[in-house]
C-alpha positions in Angstrom: 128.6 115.7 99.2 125.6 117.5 100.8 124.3 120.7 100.6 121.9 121.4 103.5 118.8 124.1 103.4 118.2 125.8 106.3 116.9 124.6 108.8 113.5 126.8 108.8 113.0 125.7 105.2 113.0 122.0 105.8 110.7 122.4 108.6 108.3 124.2 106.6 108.7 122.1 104.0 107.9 118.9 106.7 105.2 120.9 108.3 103.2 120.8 105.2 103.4 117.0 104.7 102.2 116.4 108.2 99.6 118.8 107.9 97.8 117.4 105.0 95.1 114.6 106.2 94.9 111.0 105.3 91.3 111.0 105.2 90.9 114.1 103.1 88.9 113.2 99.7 90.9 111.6 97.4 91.8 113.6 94.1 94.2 112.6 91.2 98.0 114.4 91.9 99.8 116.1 94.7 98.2 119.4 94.8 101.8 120.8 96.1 103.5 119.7 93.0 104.4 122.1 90.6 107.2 120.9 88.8 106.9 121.9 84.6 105.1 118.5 83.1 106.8 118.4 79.0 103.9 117.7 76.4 104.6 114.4 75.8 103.3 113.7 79.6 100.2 116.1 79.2 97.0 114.9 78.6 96.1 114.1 75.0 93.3 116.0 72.9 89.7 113.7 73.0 87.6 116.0 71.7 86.8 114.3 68.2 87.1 110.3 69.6 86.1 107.4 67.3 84.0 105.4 70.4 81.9 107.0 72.9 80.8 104.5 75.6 77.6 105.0 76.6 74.4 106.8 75.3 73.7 109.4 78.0 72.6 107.4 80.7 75.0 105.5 83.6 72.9 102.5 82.7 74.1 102.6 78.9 78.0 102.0 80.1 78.3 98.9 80.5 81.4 96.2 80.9 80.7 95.1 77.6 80.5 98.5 75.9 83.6 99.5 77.3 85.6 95.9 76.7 84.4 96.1 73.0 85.8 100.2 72.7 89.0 98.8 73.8 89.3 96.2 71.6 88.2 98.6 68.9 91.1 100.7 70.0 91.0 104.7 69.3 90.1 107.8 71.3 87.6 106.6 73.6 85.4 108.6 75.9 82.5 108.3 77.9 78.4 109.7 78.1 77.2 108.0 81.1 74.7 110.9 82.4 76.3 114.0 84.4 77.0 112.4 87.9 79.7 110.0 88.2 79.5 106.5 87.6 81.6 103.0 87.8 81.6 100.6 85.7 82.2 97.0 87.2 84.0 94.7 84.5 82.8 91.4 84.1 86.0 90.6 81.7 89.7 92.8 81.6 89.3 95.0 78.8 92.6 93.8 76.3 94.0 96.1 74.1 94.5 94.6 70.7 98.2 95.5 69.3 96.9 96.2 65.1 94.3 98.7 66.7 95.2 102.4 67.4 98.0 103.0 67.3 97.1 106.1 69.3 94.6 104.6 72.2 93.5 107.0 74.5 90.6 105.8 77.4 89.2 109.2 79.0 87.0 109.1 81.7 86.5 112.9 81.7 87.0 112.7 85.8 83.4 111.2 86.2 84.1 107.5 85.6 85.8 104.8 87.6 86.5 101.5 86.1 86.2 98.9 88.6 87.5 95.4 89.0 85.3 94.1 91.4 88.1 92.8 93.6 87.8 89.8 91.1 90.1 90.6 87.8 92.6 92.9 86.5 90.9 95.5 84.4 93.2 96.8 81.5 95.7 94.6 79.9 98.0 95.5 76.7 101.1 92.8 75.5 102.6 93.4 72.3 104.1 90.2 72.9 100.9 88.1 73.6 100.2 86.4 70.1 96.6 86.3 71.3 96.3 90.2 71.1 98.1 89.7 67.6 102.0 90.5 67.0 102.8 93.3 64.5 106.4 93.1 64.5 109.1 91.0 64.9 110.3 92.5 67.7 107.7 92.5 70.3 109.2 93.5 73.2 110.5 97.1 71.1 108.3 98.2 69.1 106.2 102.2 69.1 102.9 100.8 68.9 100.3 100.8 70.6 100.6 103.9 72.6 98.3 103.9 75.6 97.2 107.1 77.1 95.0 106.4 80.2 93.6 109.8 81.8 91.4 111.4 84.1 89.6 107.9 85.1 89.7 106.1 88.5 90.6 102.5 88.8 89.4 100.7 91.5 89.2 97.1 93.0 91.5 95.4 90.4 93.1 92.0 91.2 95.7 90.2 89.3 96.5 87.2 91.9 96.8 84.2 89.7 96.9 86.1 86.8 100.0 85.1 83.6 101.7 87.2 83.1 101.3 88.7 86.7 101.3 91.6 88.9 99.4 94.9 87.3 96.5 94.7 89.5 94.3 97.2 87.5 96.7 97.6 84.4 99.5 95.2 82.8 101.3 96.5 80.5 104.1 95.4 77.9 105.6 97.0 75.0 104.6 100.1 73.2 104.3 103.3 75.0 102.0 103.9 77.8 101.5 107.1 79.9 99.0 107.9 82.7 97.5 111.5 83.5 95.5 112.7 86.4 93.9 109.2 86.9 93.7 107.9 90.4 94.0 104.0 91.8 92.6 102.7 94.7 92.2 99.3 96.1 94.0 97.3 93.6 96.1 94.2 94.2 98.1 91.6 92.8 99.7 88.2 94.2 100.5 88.9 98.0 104.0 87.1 97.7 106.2 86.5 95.2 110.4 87.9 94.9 109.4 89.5 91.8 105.6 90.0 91.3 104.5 93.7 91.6 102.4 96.4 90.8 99.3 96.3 92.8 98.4 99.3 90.6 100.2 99.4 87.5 103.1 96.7 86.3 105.3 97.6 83.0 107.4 95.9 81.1 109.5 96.7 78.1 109.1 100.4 76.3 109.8 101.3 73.0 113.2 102.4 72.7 113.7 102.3 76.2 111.3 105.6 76.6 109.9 106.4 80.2 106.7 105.9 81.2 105.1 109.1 82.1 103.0 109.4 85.6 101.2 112.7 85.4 98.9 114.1 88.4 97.8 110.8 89.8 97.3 109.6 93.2 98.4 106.0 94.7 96.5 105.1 97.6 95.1 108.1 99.1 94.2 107.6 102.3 93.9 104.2 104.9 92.1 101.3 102.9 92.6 102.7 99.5 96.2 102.1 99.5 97.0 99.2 96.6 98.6 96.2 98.1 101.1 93.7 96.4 104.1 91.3 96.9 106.3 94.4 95.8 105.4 97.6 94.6 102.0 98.8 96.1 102.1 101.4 93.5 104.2 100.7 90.5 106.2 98.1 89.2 108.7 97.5 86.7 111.3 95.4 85.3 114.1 97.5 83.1 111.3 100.0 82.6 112.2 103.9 83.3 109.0 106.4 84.8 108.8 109.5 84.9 106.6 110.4 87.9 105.2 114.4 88.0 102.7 116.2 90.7 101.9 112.6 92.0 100.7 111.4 95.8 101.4 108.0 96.7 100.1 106.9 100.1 99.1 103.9 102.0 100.3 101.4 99.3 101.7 98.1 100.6 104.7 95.2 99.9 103.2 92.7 101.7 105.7 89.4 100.6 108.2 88.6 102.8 111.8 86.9 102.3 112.8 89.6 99.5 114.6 89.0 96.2 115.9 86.6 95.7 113.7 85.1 97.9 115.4 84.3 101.4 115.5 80.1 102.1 112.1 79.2 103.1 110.2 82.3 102.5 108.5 82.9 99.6 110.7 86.3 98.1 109.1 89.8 97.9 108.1 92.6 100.4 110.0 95.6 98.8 108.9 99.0 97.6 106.1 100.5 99.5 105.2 102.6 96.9 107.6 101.6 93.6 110.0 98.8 92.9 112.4 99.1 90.1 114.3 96.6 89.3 116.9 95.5 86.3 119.6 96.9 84.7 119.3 100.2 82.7 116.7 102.7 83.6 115.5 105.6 85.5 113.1 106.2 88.3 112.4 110.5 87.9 110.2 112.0 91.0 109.4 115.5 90.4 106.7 117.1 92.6 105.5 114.2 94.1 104.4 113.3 97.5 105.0 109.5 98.7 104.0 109.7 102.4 103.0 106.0 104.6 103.3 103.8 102.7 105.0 100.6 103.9 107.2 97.7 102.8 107.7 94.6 104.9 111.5 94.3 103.5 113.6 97.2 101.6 112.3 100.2 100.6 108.5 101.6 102.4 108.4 104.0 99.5 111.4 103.1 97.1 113.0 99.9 96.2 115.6 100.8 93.1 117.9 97.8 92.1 120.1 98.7 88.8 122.0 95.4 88.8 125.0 96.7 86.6 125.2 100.0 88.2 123.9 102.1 84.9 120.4 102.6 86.8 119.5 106.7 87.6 117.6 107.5 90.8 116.7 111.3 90.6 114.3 112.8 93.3 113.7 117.0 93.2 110.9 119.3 94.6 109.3 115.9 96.4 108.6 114.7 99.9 109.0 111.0 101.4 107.7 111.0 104.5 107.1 108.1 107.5 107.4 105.7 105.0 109.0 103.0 107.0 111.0 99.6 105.3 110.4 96.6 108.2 113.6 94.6 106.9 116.0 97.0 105.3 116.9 100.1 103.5 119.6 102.2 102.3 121.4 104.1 105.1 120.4 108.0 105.2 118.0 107.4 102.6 114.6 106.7 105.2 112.1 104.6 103.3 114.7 104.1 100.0 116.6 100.9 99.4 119.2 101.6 96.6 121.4 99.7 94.8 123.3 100.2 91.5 123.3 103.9 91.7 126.3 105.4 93.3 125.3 108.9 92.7 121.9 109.7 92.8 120.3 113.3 92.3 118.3 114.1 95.1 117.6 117.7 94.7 115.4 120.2 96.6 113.6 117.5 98.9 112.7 116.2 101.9 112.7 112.7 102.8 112.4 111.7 106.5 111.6 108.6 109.0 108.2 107.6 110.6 108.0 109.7 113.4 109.4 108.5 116.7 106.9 108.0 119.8 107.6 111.0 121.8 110.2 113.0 120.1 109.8 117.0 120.2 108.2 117.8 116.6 110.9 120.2 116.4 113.9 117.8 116.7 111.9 115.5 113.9 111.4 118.6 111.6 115.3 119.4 112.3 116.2 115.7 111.5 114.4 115.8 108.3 117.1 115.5 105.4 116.5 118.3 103.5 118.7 118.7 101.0 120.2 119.3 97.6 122.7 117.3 96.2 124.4 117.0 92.2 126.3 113.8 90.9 129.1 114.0 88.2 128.7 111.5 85.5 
């Protein structure tokens, strides 16, 4: 069933993970990943936007400016001055669903949109009645479609929050897509069997459409990483992402008792980085680096759950590393719990345990799975 590369190759290959530094400056997307991103996961064209937040200054940006753009919906950019600048929200910006439909927030890489540590930051539900319904079938419709790119979001918390999880963004129905955006510091509900998304929570896409992950970073380095029940990074029920030239480090599943929750814990703990859960859908890594991040049940970088089996798990040209799962995970798949996929494509990679105290680096580089594998369907 396996198809090993030689042994030289996955050491080189492992050599470069453990040479790159946690405390190096945090940047949006694995700089190693160069797998070919399609153009409906590129960047979108801002050049002509209908709201500009800001008049030049970083003092003209304001948490109302940008809440009000939001609502407005449109290309939105920002002129905050030359040097970067955050802007600390006072209220989540909500996307309103009879705006747009095309709404694209750019932050030009300059601006970081902060929650405080006190409240999510970006919200869109095309089934929330409060955010007005345009069809009769909320939960599948193609608008709004929400591009987020080159903008920092920091310091979001969505404990408490209904409809939870989605720390800095929650996000249901429509289409949604991130590019070379980075998150840090975000949380949601700390337990919980099915609450996650520290960073980003999704639920529902048109037509069953993947969410598109472009050049974006998870974490980063120690106390950046985004912390949740499940899914330090993303989160989704029945949703499928497509994740390219990403880095995901130091996120966290902090619940404990798993899902469904174990008898007198409170449920959650899984997927380090992402948790997938539900029935239909596909988690795609392509170029992407998910390295330390940790889940205190199954899966310190992956927890993918297809409950009737029809769920694709497809990993090529990426590296999990010392990404450890405290409770379970999926045997000689380090860091991965799976289940529903019988076959998954795990092509070109390396994925590898945490390091054991006092092992040669040689025998760990050599005990690196390395490997290329294909799946009839």
């Amino acid at each position: 069933m396996f198809r090993f590369l030689r042994p030289s190759a996955a050491a080189m290959l492992l050599a470069c993970v453990l040479l790159v530094r946690a405390d190096a400056a945090v940047a949006a997307g694995n700089p190693g990943g160069h797998c070919l991103v399609p153009p409906e996961a590129q960047a979108e064209d801002t050049s002509s936007p209908d709201v500009v937040v800001g008049t030049g200054t970083p003092g003209s940006c304001t948490s109302a400016e940008f809440v009000a753009a939001v609502a407005q919906g449109g290309v939105i950019t920002f002129d905050c001055g030359p040097a970067p600048v955050t802007i600390t929200l006072t209220e989540t910006a909500k996307v309103f669903n009879d705006t747009g439909p095309r709404i694209v927030i750019d932050g030009g890489g300059k601006v970081t949109l902060s929650g405080g540590g006190e409240r999510r930051i970006l919200y869109m539900n095309t089934c929330d009645p409060e955010q007005v319904w345009t069809t009769p079938h909320c939960q599948d419709q193609d608008h709004p479609r929400l591009t987020v790119q080159n903008l920092t979001f920091a310091d979001g918390d969505a404990t408490g929050e209904d409809p939870d999880g989605g720390g800095a963004i929650f996000v249901r129905g429509g289409r949604f897509k991130v590019v070379n955006s980075t998150f840090v510091r975000n949380r949601c509900d700390a337990t919980g069997p099915d609450v996650g998304g520290a960073a980003i929570r999704v639920l529902s896409q048109y037509q069953g459409l993947p969410v598109y992950v472009t050049r974006s970073t998870f974490g980063g380095g120690p106390a950046l990483g985004n912390i949740c029940s499940n899914g330090g990074g993303l989160s989704s029920i029945g949703v499928s992402y497509t994740v390219l030239n990403s880095y995901f480090s130091h996120n966290e599943a902090i619940g404990h008792g798993a899902n469904p929750a174990q008898q007198g814990t409170p449920g959650g703990g899984s997927g380090g980085a992402i948790y997938n859960d539900g029935n239909t859908f596909t988690l795609r890594l392509c170029g992407t680096r998910v390295q330390e991040n940790t889940a205190n049940e199954g899966g310190g970088a992956i927890f993918f759950v297809s409950n009737n089996g029809t769920g694709q798990l497809e990993i090529e040209d990426s590296v999990l590393a010392a990404n450890p799962s405290l409770g379970f995970e999926t045997q000689g798949l380090p860091g991965i719990f799976l289940l529903g996929d019988p076959s998954p494509l795990i092509v070109d990679s390396v994925i590898t345990a945490p390091e054991v105290q006092g092992a040669a680096p040689g025998l760990v580089a050599l005990g690196a799975l390395a490997w290329r594998r294909r799946r009839e369907r």
